[in-house]
The first five atom37 places (N, CA, C, CB, O) and aatype in JSON, in Angstrom:
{
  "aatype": [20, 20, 20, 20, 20, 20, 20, 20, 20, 20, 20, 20, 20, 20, 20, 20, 20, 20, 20, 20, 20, 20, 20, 20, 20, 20, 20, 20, 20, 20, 20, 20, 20, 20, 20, 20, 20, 20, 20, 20, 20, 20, 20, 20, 20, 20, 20, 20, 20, 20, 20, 20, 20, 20, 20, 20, 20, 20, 20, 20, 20, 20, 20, 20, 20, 20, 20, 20, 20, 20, 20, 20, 20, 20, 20, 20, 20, 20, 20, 20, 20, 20, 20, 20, 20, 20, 20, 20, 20, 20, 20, 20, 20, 20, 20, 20, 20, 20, 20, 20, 20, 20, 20],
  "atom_mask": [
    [1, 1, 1, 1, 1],
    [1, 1, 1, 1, 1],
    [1, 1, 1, 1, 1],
    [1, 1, 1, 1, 1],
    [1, 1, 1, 1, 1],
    [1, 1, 1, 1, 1],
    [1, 1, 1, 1, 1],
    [1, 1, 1, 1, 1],
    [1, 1, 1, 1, 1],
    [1, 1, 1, 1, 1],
    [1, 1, 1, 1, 1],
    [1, 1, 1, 1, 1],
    [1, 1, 1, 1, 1],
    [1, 1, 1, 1, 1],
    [1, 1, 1, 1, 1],
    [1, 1, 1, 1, 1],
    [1, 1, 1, 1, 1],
    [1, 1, 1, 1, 1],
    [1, 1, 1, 1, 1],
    [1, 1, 1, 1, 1],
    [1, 1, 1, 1, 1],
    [1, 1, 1, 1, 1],
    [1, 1, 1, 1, 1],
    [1, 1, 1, 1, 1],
    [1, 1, 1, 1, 1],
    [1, 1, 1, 1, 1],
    [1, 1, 1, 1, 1],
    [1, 1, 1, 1, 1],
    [1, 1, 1, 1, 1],
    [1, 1, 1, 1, 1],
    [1, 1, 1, 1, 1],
    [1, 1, 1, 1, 1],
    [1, 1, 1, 1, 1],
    [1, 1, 1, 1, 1],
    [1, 1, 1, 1, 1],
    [1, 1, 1, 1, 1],
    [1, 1, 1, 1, 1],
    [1, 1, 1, 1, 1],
    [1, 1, 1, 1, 1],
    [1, 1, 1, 1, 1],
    [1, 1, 1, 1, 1],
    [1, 1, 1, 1, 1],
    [1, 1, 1, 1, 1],
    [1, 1, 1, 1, 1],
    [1, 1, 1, 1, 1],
    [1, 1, 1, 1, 1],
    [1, 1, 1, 1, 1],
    [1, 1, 1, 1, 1],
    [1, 1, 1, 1, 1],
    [1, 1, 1, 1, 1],
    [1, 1, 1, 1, 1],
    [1, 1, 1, 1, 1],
    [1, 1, 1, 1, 1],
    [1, 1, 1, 1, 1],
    [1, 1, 1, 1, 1],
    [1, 1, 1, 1, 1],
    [1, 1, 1, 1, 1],
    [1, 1, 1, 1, 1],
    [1, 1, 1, 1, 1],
    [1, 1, 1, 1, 1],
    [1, 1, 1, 1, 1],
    [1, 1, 1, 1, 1],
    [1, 1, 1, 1, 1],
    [1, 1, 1, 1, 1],
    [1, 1, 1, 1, 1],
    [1, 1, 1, 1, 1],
    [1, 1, 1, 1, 1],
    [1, 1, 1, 1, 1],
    [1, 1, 1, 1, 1],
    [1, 1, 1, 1, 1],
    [1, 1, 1, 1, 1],
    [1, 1, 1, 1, 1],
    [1, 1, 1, 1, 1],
    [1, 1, 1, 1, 1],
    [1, 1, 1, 1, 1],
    [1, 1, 1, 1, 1],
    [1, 1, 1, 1, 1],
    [1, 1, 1, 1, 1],
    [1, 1, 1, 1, 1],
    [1, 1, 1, 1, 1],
    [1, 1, 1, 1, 1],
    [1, 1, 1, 1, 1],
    [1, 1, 1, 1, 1],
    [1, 1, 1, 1, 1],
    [1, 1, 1, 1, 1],
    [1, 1, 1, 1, 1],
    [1, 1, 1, 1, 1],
    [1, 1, 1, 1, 1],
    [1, 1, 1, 1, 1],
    [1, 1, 1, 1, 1],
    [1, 1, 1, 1, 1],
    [1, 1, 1, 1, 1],
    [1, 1, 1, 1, 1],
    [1, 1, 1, 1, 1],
    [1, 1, 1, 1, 1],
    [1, 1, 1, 1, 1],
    [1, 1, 1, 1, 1],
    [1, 1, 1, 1, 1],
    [1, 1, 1, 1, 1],
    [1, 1, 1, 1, 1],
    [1, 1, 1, 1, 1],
    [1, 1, 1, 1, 1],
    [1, 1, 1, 1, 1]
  ],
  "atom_positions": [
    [[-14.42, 19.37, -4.4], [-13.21, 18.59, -4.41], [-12.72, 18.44, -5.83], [-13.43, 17.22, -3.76], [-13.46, 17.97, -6.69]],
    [[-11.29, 18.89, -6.13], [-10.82, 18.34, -7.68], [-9.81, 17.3, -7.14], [-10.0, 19.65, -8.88], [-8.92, 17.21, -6.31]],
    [[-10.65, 16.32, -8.39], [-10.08, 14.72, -8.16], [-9.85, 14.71, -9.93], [-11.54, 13.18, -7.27], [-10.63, 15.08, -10.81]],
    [[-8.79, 14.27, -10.01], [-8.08, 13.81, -11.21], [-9.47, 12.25, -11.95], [-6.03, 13.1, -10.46], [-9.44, 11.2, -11.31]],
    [[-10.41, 12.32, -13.09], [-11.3, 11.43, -13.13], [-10.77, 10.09, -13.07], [-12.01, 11.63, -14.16], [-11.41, 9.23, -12.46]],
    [[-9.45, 9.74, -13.74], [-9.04, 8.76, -13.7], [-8.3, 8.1, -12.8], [-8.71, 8.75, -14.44], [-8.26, 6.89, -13.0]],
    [[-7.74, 8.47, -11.93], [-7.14, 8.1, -10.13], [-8.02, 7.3, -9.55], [-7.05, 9.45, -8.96], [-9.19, 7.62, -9.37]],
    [[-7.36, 5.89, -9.13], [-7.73, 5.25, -8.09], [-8.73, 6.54, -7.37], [-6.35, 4.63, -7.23], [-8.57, 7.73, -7.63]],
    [[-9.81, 5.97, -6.39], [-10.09, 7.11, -5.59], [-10.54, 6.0, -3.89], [-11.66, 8.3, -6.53], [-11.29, 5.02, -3.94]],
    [[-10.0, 6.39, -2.86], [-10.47, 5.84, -1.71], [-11.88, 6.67, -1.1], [-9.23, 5.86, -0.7], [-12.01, 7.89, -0.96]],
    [[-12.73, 5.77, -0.85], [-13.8, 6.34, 0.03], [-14.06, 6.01, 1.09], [-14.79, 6.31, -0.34], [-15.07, 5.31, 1.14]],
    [[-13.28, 6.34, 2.62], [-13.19, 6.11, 3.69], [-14.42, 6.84, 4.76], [-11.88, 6.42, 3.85], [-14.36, 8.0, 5.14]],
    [[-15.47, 5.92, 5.11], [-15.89, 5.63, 5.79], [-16.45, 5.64, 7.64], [-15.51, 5.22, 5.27], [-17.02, 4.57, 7.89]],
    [[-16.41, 6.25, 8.45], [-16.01, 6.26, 9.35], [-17.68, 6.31, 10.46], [-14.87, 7.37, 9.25], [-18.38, 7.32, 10.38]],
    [[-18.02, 5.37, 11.2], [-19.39, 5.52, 11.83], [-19.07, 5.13, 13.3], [-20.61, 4.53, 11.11], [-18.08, 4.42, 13.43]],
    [[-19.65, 5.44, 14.25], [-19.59, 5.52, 15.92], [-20.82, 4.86, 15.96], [-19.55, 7.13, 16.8], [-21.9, 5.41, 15.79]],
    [[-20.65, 3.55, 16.22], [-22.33, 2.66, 16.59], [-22.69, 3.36, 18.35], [-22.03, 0.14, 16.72], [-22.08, 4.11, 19.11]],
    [[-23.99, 2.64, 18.41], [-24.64, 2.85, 20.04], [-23.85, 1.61, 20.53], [-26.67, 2.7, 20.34], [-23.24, 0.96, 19.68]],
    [[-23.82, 1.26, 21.8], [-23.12, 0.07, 22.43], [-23.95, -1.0, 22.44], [-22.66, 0.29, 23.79], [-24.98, -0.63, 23.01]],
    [[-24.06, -2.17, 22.1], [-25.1, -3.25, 22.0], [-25.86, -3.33, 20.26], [-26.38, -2.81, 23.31], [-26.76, -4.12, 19.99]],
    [[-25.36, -2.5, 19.39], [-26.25, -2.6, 18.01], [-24.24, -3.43, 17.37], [-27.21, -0.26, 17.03], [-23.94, -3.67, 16.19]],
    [[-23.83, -3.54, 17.91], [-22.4, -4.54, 16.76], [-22.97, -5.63, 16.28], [-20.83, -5.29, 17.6], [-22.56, -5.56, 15.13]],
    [[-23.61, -6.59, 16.31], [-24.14, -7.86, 15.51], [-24.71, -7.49, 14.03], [-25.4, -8.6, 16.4], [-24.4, -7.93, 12.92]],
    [[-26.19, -5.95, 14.67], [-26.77, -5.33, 13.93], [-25.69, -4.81, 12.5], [-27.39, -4.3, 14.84], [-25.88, -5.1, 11.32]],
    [[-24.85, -4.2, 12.91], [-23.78, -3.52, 12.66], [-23.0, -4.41, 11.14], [-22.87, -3.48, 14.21], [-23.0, -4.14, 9.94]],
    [[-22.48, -5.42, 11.85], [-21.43, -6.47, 11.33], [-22.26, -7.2, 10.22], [-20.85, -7.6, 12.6], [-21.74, -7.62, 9.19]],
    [[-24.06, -7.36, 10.64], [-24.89, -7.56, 9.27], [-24.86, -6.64, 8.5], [-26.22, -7.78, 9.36], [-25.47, -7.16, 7.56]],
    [[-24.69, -5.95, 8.26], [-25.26, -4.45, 7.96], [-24.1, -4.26, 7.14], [-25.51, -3.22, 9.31], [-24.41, -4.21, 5.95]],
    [[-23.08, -4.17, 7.32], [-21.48, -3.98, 6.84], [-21.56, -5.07, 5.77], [-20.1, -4.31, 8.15], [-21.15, -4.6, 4.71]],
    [[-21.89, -6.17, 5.67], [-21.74, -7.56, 5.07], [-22.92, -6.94, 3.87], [-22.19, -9.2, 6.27], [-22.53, -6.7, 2.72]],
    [[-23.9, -6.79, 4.14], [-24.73, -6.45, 3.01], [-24.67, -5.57, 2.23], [-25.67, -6.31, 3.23], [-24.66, -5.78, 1.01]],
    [[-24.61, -4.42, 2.74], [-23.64, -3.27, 1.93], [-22.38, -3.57, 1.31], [-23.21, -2.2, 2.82], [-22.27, -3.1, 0.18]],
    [[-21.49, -4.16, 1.7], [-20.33, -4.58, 1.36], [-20.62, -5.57, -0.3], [-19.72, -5.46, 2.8], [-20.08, -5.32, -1.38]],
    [[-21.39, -6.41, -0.07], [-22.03, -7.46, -1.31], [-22.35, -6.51, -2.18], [-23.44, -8.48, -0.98], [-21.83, -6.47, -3.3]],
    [[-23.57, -5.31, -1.64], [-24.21, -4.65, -2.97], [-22.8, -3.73, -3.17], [-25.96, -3.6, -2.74], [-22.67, -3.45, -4.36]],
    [[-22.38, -3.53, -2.84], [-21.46, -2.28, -3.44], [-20.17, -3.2, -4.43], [-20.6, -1.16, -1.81], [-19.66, -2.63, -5.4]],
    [[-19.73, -4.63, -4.05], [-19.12, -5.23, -5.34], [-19.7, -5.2, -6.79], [-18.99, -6.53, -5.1], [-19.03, -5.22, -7.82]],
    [[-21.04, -5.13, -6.69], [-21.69, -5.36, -7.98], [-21.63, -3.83, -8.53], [-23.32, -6.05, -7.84], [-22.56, -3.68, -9.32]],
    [[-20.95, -2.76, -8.41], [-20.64, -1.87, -9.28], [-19.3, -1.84, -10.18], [-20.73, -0.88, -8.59], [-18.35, -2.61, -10.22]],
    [[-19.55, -0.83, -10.78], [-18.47, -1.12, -12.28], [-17.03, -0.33, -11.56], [-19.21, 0.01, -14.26], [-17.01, 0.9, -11.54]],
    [[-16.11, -0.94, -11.12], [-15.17, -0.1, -11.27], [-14.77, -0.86, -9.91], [-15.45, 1.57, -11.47], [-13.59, -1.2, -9.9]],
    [[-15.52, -1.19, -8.74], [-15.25, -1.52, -7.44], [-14.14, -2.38, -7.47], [-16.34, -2.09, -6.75], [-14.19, -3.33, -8.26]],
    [[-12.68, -2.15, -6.41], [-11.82, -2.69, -6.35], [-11.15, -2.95, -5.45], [-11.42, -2.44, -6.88], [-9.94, -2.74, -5.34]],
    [[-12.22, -3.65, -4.35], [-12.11, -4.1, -2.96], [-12.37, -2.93, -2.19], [-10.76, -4.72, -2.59], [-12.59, -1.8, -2.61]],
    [[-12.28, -3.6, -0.3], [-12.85, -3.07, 0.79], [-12.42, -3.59, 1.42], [-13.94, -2.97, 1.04], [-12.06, -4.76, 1.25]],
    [[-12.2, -2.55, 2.98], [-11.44, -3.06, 3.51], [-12.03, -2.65, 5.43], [-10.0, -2.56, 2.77], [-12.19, -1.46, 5.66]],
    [[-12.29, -3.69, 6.65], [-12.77, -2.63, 7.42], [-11.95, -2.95, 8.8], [-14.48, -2.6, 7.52], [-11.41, -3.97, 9.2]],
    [[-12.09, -1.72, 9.33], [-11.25, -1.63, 10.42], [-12.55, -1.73, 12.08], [-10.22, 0.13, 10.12], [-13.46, -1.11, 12.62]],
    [[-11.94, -2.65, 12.18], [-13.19, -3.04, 13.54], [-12.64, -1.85, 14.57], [-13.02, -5.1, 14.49], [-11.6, -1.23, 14.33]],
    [[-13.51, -1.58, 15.82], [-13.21, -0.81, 16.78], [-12.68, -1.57, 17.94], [-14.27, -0.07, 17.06], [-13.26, -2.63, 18.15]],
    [[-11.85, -1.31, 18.61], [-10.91, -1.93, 19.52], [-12.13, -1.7, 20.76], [-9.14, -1.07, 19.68], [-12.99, -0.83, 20.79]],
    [[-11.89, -2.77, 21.71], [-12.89, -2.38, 23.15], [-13.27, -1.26, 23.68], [-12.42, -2.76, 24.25], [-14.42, -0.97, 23.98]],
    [[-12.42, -0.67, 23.78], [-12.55, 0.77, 24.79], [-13.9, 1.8, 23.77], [-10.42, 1.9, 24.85], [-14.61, 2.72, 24.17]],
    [[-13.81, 1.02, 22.08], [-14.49, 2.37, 21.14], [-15.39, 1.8, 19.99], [-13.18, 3.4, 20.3], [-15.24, 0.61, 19.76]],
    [[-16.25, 2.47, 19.29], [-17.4, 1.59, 18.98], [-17.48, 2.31, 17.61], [-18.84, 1.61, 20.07], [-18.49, 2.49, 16.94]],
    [[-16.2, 2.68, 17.34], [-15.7, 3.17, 15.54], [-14.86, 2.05, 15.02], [-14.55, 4.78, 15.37], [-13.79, 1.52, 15.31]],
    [[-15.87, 1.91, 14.04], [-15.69, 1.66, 12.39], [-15.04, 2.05, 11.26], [-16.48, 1.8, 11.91], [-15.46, 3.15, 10.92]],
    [[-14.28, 1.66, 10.6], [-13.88, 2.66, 9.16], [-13.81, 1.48, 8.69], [-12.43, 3.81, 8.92], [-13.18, 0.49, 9.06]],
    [[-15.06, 1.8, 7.18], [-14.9, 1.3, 6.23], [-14.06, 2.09, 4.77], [-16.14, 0.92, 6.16], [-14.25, 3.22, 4.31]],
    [[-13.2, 1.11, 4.34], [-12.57, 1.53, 3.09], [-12.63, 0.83, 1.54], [-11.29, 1.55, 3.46], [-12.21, -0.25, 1.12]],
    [[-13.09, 1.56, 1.14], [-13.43, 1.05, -0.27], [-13.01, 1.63, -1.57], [-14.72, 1.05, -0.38], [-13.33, 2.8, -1.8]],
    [[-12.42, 1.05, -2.33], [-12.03, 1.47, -3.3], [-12.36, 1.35, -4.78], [-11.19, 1.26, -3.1], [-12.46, 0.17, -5.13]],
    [[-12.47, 1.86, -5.34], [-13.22, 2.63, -7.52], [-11.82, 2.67, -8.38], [-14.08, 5.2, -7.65], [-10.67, 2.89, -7.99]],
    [[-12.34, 2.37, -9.74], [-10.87, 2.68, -10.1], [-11.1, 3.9, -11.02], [-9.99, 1.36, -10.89], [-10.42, 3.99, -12.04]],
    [[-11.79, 4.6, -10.78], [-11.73, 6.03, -10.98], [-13.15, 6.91, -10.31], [-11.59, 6.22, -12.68], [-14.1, 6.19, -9.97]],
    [[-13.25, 7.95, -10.19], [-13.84, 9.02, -9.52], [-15.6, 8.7, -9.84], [-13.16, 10.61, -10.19], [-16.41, 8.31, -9.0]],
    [[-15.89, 9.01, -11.43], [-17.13, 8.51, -11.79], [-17.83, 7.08, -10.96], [-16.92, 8.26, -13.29], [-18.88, 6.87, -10.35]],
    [[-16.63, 6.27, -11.32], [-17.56, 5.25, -10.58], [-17.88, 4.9, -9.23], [-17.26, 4.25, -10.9], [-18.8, 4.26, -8.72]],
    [[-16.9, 5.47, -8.78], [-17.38, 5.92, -7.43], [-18.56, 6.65, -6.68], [-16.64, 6.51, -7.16], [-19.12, 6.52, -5.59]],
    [[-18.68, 7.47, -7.77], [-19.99, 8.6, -7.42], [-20.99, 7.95, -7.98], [-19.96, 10.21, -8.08], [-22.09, 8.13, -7.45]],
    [[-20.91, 6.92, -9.29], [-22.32, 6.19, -9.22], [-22.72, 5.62, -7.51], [-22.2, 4.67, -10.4], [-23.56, 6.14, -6.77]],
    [[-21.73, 4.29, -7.16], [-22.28, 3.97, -6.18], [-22.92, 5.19, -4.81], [-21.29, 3.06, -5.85], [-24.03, 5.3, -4.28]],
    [[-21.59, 5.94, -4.62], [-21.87, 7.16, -3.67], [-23.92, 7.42, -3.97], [-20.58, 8.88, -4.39], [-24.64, 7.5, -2.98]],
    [[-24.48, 7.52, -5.31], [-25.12, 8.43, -5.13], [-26.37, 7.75, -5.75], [-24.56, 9.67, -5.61], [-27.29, 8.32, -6.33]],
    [[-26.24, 6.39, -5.51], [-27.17, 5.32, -6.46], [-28.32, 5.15, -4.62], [-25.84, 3.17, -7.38], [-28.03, 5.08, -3.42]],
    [[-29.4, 5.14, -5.28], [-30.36, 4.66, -4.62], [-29.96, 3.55, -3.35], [-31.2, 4.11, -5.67], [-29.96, 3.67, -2.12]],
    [[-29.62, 2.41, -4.27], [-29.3, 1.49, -3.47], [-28.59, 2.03, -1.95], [-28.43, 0.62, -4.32], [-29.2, 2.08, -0.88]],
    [[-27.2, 2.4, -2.14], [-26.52, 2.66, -0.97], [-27.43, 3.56, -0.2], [-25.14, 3.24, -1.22], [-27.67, 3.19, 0.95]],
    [[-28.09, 4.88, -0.68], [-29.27, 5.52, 0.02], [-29.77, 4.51, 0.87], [-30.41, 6.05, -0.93], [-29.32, 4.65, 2.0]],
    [[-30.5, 3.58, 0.77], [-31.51, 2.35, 1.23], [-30.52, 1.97, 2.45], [-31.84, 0.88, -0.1], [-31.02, 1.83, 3.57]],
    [[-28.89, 1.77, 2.23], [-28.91, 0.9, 3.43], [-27.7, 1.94, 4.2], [-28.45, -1.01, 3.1], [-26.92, 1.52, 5.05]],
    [[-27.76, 3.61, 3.63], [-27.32, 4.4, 5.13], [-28.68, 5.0, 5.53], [-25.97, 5.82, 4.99], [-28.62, 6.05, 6.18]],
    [[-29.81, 4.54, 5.26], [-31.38, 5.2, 5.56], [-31.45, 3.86, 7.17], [-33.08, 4.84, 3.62], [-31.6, 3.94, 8.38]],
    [[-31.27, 3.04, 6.4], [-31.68, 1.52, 7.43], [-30.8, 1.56, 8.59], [-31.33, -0.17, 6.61], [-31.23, 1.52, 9.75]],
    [[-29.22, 1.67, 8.18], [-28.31, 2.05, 9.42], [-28.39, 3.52, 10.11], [-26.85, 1.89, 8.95], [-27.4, 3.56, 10.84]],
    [[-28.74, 4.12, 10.16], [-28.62, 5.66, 10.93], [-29.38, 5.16, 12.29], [-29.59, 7.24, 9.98], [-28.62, 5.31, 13.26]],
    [[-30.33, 4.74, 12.57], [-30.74, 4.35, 13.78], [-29.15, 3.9, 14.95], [-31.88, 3.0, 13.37], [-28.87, 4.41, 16.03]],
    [[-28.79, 3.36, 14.59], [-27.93, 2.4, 14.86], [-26.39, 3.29, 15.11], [-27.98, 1.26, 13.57], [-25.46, 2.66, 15.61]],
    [[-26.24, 4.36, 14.84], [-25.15, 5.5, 14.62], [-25.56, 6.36, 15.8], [-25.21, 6.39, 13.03], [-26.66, 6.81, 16.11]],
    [[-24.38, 6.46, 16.37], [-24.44, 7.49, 17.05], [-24.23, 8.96, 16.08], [-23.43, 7.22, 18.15], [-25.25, 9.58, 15.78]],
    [[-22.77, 9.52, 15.57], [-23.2, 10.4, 14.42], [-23.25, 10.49, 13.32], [-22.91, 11.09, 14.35], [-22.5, 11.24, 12.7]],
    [[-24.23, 9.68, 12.73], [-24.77, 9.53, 11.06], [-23.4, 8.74, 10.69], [-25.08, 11.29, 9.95], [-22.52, 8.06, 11.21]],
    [[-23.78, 9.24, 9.54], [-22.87, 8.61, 8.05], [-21.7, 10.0, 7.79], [-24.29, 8.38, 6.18], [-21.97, 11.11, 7.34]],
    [[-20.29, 9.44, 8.26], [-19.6, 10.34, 7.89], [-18.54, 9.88, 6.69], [-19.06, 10.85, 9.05], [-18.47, 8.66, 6.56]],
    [[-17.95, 10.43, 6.07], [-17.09, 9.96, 4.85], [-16.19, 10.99, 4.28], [-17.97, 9.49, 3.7], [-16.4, 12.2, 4.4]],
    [[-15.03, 10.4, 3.58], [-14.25, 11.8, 2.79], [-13.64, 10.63, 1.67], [-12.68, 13.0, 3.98], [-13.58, 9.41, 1.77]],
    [[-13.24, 11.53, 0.6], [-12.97, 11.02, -0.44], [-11.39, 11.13, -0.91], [-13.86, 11.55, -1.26], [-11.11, 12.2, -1.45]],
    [[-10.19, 10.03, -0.75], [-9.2, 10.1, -1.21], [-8.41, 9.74, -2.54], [-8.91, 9.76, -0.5], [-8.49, 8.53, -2.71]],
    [[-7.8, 10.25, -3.37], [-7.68, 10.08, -4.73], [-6.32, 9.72, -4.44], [-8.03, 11.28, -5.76], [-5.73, 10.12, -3.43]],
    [[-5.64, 8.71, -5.58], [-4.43, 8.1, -5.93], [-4.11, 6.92, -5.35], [-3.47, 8.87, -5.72], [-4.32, 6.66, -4.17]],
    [[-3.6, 6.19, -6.13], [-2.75, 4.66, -5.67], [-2.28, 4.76, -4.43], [-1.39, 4.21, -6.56], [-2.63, 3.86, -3.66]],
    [[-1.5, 5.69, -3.95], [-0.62, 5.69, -2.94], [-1.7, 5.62, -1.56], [0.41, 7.07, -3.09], [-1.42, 4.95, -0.56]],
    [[-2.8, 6.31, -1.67], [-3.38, 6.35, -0.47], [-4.07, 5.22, -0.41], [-4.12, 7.44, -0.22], [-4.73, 4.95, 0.59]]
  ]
}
């Protein structure tokens, strides 16, 4: 991916729970959510609950540039808590990476 280093960058999020793990879930989101403020650059989050009929998630979070993003992306920590949530996923940890203000 070429991402401009200094661009806002969005890192959107997207997970399909099992039916009955949402409590699990909604903890899980909250704790991750805490550790991932304490990085350098983090500039809010944002999440989109799944409507009844569907049991997707998108989390959105935003860096104010590319580097710091990829610290968190690739820091231990976050490892630890998509290792702890995958049970809980129907397919894993999916994600894509959007660059600029506008998005």
């Amino acid at each position: 991916m070429s991402v401009d280093p200094n661009q806002i960058v969005t890192f959107i999020i997207t997970h399909k729970i099992l039916a009955g793990k949402e409590a699990e879930y909604e903890a899980w989101v909250k704790e991750i959510g805490d550790a991932c403020k304490q990085y350098e650059g983090h500039l809010g989050s944002n999440i989109i609950r799944p409507s009844k009929t569907q049991n997707t998630y998108t989390v959105i979070i935003r860096f104010n540039n590319y580097g710091n993003l990829q610290n968190w992306v690739e820091s231990d920590e976050r490892k630890h808590y998509i290792d702890k949530i995958v049970p809980v996923l129907k397919q894993g940890d999916q994600y894509e990476i959007k660059t600029g203000i506008d998005f």
